[in-house]
N, C-alpha and C positions, 0 to 999 in steps of 0.2 A: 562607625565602621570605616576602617582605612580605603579612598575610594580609589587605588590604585589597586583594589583587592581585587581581584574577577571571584563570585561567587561560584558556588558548584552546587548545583540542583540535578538528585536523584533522577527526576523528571521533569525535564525544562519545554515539555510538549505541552503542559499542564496549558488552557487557557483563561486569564483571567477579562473583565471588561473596569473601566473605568466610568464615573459620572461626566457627563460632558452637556454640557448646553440643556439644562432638560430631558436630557437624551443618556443614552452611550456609547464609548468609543472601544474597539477591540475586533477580536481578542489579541493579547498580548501575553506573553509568554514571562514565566519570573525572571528572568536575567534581564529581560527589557525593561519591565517593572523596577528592575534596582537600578538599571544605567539611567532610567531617566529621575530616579529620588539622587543620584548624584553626581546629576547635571542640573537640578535643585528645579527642575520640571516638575515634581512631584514631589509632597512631604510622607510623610509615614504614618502622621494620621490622617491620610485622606482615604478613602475608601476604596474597595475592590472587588470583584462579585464573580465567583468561580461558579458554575453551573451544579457541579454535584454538590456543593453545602448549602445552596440553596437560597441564603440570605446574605445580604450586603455587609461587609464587616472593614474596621479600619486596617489595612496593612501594618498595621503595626502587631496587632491585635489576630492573623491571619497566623496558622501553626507554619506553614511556608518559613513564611518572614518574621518571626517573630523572636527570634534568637538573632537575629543580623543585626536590629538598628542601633543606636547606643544608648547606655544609659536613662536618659534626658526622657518624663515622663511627655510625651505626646500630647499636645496640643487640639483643644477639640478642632475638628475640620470647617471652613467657611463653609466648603462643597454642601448641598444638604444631598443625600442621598435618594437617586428616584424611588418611587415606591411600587416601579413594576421590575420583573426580570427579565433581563436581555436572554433569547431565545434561539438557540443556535437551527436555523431554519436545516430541516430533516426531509423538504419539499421532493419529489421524484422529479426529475429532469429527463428531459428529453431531447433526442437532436432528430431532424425533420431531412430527411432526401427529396426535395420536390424542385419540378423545373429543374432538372439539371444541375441543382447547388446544396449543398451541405449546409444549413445552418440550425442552430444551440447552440449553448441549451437553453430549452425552456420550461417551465413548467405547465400542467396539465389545465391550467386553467387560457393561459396563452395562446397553445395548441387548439383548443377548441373554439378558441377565440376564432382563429383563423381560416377553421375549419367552417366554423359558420356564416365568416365574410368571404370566402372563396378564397381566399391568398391564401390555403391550402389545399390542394384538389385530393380527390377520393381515390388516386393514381398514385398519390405519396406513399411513400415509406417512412418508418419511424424506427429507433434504436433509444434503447437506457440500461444502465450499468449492470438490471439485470438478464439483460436478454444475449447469447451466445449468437446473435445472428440479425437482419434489418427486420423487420415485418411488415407487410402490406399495412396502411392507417385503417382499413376495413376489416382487418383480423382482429387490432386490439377491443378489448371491451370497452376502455375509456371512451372511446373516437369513433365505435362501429356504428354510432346513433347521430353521430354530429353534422351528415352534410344533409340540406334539406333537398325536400326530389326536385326543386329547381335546380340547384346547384350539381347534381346527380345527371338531367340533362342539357345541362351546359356543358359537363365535359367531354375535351376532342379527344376524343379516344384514338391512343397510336395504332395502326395497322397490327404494330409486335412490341406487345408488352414488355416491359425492360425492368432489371433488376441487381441495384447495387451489387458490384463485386470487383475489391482491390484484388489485383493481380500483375506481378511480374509483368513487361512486355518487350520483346524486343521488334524493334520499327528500323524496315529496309524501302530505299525508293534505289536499288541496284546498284547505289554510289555508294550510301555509306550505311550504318546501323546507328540507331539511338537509342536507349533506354527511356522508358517509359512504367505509367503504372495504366493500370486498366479500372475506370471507375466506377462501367457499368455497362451492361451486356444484355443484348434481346438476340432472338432468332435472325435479325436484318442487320446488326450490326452493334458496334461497342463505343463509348467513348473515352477517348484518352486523355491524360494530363502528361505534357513533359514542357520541357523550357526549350526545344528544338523542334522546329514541326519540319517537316520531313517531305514538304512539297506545299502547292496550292490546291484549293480546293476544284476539285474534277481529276486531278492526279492518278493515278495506280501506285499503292503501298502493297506490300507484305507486314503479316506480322505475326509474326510467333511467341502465342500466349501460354503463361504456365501457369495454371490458378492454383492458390494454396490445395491440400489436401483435404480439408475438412471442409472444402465448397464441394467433393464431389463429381467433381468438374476433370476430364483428361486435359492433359495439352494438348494443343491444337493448333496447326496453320491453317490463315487464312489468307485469302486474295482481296482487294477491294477499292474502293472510293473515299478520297477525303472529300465528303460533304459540307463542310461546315468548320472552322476557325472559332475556336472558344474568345470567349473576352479576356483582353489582354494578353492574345498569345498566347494561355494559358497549356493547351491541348487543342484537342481538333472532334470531329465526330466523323466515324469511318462508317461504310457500307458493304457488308458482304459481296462480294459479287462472286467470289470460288469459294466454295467451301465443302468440308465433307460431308455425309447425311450423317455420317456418327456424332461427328460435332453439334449438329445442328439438332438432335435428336439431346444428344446431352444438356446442350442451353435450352432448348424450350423446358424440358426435366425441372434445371434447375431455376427457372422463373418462373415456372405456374408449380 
């Protein structure tokens, strides 16, 4: 094949894996597969293993590829082929709200993990690819059995339970306005992320929040206290101190 060629595949999402170390490498895609047989990284009888056929076959030898190489009958391979199949992990993933920090993904085996040494508390929230919304870790089924009743009274339970919610925000201390997002909301207060904090802690802010529409939530002004300075200047944690009883009627709504 003229290697100045670029080939054209139907479907170049296709993924295939390669033998590598007793192992394998991948997945890779067939255009990648060609550029690296001629960069002489790879020969044509070396092996290649797509998930839907199911068995290890030479690229040469591969319906893909098997009209591109040239002539010259194919060389048996050094490589020897593994005798298991590489397994494109299908795992459910999870991402964890807890302590005030966002992290995933993980898997269900992870989570529970954590749940069981306490570095995840029974106050977390959880989210995965299927769920339109965060969930209490005590609603899911996987997690509703995972914290033990020591761990159950050990946690400090907040005065006002809080509950993940990205929202628009705009932030005044009377001088200027900043843009902010809102990353999560209790009847006492919310906290925010922006790159601009907007006073020290004990201060008076305004801020006028607009929650998406499918949280349920009105927009609302509030009055309040910056409490608290996230790490790294990240945001700040505010304190209701004015606010309206519809608002406040709303966010308790939408966190219990």
């Amino acid at each position: 094949m003229d290697s100045s060629q670029k080939p054209a595949f139907s479907d170049d999402r296709a993924q295939f894996y390669l033998p590598h170390g007793g192992g394998y490498k991948g997945p890779f895609r067939p255009s990648e597969l060609v550029a690296k047989i001629q960069a002489g990284q790879l020969g044509w009888s070396d092996h290649c293993f797509r998930e839907q056929d199911g068995a290890w076959v030479r690229i040469s030898e591969h319906p893909v590829f098997k009209q591109m190489q040239s002539g010259e009958s194919p060389q048996p391979s050094a490589i020897v082929p593994p005798l298991f199949k590489p397994k494109v992990s299908q795992a459910l993933k999870w991402y964890v709200f807890s302590n005030e920090i966002q992290t995933g993904p993980f898997e269900t085996s992870l989570v529970l993990k954590g749940c069981m040494e306490g570095s995840i508390l029974p106050e977390a929230f959880v989210w995965n690819e299927n769920y339109t919304e965060w969930k209490s870790i005590g609603e899911v089924d996987e997690f509703r059995n995972a914290f033990s009743s020591k761990t159950l009274q050990q946690v400090d339970r907040r005065s006002s339970k809080r509950r993940p919610l990205i929202a628009q925000v705009y932030v005044t201390n009377l001088k200027e306005v900043v843009s902010a997002i809102c990353q999560d909301v209790s009847s006492g207060g919310m906290q925010v992320i922006t790159e601009v904090i907007p006073g020290r802690v004990g201060e008076i802010i305004r801020l006028n929040v607009l929650p998406p529409a499918e949280s349920g939530l009105p927009a609302f002004v509030a009055e309040g206290e910056i409490v608290r300075i996230l790490d790294q200047n990240k945001g700040f944690s505010f304190k209701f101190t004015r606010i309206s009883p519809e608002a406040i009627e709303a966010i308790e709504g939408y966190v219990s």
